[in-house]
ROLODO-997925 format. One line per 4 residues: number of its first residue (from 1); their letters; for each residue x, z, y of N, C-alpha, C. Coordinates in nm, 4 decimals. Example, Ala and Ser with C-alpha at 12.3 -4.5 7.8 and 13.67 -1.06 7.14 Angstrom:
<sites>
1 = AS = 1.3190 0.7800 -0.5690 1.2300 0.7800 -0.4500 1.3200 0.7800 -0.3300 | 1.2850 0.7080 -0.2250 1.3670 0.7140 -0.1060 1.2900 0.7870 0.0030
</sites>
This chain:
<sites>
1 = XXXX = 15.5035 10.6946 7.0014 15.5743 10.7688 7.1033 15.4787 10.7940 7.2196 | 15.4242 10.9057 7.2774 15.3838 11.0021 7.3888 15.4624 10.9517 7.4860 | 15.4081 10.9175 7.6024 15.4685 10.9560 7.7228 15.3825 11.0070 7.8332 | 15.4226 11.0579 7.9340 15.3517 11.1798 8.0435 15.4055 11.1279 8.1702
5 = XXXX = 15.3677 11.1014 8.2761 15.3677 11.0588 8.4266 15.3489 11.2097 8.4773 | 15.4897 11.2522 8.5424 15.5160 11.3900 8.5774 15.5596 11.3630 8.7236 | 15.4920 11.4052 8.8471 15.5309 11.3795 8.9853 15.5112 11.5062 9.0616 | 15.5350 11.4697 9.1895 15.5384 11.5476 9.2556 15.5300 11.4656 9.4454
9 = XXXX = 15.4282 11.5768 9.5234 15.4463 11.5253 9.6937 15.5294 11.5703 9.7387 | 15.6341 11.5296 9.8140 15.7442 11.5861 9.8712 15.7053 11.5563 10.0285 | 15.7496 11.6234 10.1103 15.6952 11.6096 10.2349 15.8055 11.5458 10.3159 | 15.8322 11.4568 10.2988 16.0005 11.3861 10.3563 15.9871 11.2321 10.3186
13 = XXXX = 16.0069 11.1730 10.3895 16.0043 11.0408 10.4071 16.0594 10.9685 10.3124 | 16.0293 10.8679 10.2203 16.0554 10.8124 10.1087 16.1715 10.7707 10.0663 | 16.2501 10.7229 10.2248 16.3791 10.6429 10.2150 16.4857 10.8261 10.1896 | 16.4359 10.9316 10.2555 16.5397 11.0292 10.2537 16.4824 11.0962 10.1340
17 = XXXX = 16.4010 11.0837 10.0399 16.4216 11.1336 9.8718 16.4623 11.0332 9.8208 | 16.4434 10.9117 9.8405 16.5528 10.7790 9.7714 16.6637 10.8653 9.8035 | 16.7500 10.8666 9.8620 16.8757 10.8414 9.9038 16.9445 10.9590 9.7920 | 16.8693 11.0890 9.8120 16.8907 11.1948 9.7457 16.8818 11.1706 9.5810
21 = XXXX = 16.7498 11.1114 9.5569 16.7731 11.0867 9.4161 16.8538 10.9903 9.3436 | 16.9117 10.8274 9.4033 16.9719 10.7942 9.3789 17.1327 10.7994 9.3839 | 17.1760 10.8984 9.4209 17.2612 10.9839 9.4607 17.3040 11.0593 9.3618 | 17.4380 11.0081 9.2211 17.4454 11.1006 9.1171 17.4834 11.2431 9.1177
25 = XXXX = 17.5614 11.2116 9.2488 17.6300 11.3964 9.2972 17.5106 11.5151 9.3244 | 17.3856 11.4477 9.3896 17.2985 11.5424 9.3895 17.2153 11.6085 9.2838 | 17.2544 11.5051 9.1150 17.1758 11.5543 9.0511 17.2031 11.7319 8.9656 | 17.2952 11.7567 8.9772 17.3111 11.8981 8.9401 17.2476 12.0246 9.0416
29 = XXXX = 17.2276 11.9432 9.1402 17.1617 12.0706 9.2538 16.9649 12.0197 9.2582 | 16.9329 11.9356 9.1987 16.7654 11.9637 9.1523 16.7245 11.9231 9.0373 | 16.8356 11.7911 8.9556 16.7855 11.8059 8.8013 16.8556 11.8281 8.7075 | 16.8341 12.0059 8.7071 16.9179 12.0989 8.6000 16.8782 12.0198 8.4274
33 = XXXX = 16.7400 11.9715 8.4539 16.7141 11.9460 8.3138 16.8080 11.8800 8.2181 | 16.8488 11.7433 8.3379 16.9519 11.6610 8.2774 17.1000 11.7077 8.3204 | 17.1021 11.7429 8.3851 17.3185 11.7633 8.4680 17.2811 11.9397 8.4801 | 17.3415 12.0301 8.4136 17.3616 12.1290 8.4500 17.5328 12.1581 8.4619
37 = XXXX = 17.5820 12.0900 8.4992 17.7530 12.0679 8.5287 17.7427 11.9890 8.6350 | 17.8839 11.9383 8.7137 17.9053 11.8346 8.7769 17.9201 11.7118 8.7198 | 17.8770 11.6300 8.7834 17.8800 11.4922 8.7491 18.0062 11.3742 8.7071 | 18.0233 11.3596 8.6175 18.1733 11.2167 8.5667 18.1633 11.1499 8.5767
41 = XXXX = 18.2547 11.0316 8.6665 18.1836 10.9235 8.6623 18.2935 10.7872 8.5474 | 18.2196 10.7367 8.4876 18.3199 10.6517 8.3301 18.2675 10.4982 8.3846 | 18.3478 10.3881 8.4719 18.3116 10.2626 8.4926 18.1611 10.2880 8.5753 | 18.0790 10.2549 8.5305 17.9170 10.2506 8.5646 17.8341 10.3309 8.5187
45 = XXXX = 17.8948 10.4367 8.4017 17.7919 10.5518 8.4012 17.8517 10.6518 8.4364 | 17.7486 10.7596 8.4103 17.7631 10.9002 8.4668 17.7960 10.9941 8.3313 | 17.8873 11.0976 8.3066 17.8829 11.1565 8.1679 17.8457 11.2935 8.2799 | 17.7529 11.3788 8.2203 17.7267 11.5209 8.2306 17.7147 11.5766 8.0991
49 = XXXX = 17.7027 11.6696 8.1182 17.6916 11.8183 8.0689 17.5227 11.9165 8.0849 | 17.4678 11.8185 7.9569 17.3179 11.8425 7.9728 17.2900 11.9805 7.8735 | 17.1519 12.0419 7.8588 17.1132 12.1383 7.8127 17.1593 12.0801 7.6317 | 17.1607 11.9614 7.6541 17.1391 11.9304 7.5149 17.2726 11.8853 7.4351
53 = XXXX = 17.3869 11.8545 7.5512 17.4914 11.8946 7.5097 17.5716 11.7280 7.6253 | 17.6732 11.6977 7.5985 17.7009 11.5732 7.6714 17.6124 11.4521 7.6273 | 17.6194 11.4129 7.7440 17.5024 11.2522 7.7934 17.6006 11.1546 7.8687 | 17.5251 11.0205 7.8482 17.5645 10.9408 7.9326 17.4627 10.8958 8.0366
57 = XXXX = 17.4891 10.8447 8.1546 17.3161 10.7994 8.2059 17.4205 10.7173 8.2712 | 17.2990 10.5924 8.2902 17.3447 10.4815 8.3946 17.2447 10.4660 8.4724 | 17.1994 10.4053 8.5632 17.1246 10.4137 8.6972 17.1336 10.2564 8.6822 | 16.9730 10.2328 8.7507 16.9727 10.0812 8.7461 17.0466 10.1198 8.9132
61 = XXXX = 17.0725 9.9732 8.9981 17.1654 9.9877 9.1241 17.0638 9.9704 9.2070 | 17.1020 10.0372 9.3272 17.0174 10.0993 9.4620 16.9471 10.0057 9.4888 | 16.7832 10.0206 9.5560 16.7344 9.9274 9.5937 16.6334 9.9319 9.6461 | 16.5460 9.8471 9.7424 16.4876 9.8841 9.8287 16.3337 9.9285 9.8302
65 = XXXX = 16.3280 9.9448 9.6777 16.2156 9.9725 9.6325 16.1458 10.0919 9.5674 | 16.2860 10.2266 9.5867 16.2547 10.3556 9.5571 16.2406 10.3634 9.3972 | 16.3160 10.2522 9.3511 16.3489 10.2498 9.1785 16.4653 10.3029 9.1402 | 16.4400 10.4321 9.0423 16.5861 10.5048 9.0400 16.5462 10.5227 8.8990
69 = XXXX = 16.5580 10.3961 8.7965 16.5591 10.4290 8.6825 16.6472 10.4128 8.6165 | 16.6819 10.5260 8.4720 16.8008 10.5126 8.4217 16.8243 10.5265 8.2659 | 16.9119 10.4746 8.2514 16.8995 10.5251 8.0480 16.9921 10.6579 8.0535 | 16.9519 10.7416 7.9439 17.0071 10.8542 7.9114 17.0381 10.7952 7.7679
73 = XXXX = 17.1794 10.8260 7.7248 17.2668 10.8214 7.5761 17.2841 11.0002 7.5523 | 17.1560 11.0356 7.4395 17.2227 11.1654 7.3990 17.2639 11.1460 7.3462 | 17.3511 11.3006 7.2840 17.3999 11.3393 7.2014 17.4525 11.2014 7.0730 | 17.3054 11.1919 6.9958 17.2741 11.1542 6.9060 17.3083 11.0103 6.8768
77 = XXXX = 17.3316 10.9270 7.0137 17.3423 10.7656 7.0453 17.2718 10.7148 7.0693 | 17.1450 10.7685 7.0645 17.0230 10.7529 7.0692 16.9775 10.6795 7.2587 | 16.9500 10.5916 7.3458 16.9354 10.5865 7.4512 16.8014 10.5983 7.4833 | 16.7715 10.6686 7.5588 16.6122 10.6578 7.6339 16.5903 10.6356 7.7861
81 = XXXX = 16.5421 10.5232 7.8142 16.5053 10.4654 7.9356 16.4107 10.5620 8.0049 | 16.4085 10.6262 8.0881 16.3700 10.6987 8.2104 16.3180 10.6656 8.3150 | 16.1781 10.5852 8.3532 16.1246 10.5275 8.4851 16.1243 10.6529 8.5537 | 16.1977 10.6358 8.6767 16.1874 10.7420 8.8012 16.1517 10.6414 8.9426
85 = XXXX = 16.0745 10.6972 8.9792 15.9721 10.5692 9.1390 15.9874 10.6622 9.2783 | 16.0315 10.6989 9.3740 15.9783 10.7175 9.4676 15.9227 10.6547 9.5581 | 15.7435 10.6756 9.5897 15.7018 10.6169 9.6393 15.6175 10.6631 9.7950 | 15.5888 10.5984 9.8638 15.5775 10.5846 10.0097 15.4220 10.6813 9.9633
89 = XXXX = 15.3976 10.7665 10.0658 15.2259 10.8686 9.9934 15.1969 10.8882 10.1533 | 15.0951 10.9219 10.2014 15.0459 10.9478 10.2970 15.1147 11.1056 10.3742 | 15.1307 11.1891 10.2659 15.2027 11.2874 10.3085 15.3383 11.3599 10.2945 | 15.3935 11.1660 10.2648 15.5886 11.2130 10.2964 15.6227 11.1003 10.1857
93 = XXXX = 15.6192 11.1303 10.0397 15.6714 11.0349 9.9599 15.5976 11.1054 9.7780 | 15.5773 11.0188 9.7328 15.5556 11.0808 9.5981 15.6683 11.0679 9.5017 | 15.7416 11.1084 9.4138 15.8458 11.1180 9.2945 15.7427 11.1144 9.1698 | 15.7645 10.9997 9.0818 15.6969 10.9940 8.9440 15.8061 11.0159 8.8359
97 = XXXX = 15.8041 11.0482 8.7639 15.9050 11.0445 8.6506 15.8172 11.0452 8.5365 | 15.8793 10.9083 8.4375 15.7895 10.9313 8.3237 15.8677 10.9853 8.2078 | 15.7939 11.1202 8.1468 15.8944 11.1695 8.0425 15.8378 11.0525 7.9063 | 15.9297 11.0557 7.8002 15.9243 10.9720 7.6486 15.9335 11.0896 7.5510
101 = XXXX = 15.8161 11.0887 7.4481 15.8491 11.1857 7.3669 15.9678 11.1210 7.2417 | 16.0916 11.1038 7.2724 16.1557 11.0357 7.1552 16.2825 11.1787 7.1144 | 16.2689 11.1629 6.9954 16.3353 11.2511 6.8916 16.3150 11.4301 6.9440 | 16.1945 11.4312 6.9554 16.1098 11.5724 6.9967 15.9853 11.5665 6.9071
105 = XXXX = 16.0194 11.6824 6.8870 15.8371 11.7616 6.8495 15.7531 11.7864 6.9590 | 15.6433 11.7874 6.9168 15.5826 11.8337 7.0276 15.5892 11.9172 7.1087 | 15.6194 12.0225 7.0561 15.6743 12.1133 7.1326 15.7570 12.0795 7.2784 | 15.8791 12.0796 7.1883 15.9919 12.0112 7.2891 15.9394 11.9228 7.3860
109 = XXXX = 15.8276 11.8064 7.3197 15.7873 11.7116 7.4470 15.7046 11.8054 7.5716 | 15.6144 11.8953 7.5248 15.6095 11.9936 7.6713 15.6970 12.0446 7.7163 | 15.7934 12.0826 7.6540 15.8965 12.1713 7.7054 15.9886 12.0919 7.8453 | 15.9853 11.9452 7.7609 16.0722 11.8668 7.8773 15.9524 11.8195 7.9966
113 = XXXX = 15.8366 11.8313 7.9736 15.7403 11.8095 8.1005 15.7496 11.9130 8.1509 | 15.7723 12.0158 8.0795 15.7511 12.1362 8.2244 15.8897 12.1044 8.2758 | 16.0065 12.1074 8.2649 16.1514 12.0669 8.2822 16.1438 11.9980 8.4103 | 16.1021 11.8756 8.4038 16.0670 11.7611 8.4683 15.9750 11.8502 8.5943
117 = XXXX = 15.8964 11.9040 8.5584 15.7939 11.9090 8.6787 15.9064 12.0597 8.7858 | 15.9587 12.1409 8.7401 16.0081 12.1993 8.7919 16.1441 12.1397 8.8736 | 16.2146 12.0549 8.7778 16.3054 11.9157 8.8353 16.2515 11.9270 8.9854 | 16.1654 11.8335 8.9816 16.0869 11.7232 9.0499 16.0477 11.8752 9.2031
121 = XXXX = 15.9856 12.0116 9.1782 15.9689 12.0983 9.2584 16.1082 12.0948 9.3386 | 16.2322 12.1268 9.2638 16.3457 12.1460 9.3101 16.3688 12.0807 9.4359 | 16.3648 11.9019 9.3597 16.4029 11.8416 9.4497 16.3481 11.8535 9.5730 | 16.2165 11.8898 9.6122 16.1370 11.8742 9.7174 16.1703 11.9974 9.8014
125 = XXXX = 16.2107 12.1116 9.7342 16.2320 12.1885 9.8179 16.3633 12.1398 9.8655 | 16.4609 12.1085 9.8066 16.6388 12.0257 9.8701 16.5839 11.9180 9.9779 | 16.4938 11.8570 9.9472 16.4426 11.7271 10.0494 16.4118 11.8137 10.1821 | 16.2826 11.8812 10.1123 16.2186 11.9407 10.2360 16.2774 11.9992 10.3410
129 = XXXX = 16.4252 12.0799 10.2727 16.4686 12.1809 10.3637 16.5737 12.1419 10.4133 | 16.6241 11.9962 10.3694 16.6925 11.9064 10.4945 16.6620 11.8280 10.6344 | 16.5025 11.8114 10.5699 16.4148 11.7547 10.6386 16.4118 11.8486 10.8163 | 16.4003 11.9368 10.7952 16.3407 12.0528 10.8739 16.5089 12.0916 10.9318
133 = X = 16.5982 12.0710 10.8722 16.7390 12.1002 10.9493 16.7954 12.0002 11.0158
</sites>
């Protein structure tokens, strides 16, 4: 199994892209990849409405360390663990996300890095342009 360290500089202070990314309601407004619907919430996970059809994701719980990692249950039953970091950078905060190439071709595994990296743009512009309001 492939995996890819996909980030991004966001120009906004680490604790205010934490807040945003650990934040399940925000994920349909920067990561279309995974939630292109609104968000369900079932006990402790989240059910959306992904490209790939319904998911489950759970979120490890908030913490003071800009760790917003989570398992995704596709389709398939299949779960894949998702490290997501925001971290403290000299010029605002960095966002890492590591994609997993599991039950993809290769193909598909670029397909979801570019996904991810445009994700990850989104968010910074939603960060950024709160930042500045």
């Amino acid at each position: 199994m492939r995996s890819r360290h996909v980030s991004r500089v966001v120009r906004a202070d680490r604790d205010r892209v934490y807040a945003v990314v650990a934040d399940p309601d925000h994920l349909p407004r920067w990561a279309q990849g995974l939630a292109s619907a609104q968000v369900t919430r079932d006990g402790d996970d989240l059910v959306v409405e992904s490209p790939m059809g319904p998911v489950r994701v759970r979120f490890v719980p908030r913490n003071p360390y800009g760790v917003a990692d989570h398992d995704v249950t596709l389709p398939s039953g299949t779960t894949v663990t998702n490290p997501l970091r925001v971290l403290a950078h000299p010029d605002g905060s960095e966002v890492v996300f590591t994609v997993r190439q599991v039950e993809l071709t290769d193909e598909e595994f670029e397909r979801d890095c570019r996904t991810v990296a445009a994700d990850l743009a989104r968010l910074a512009r939603l960060v950024e342009d709160r930042s500045r309001g």
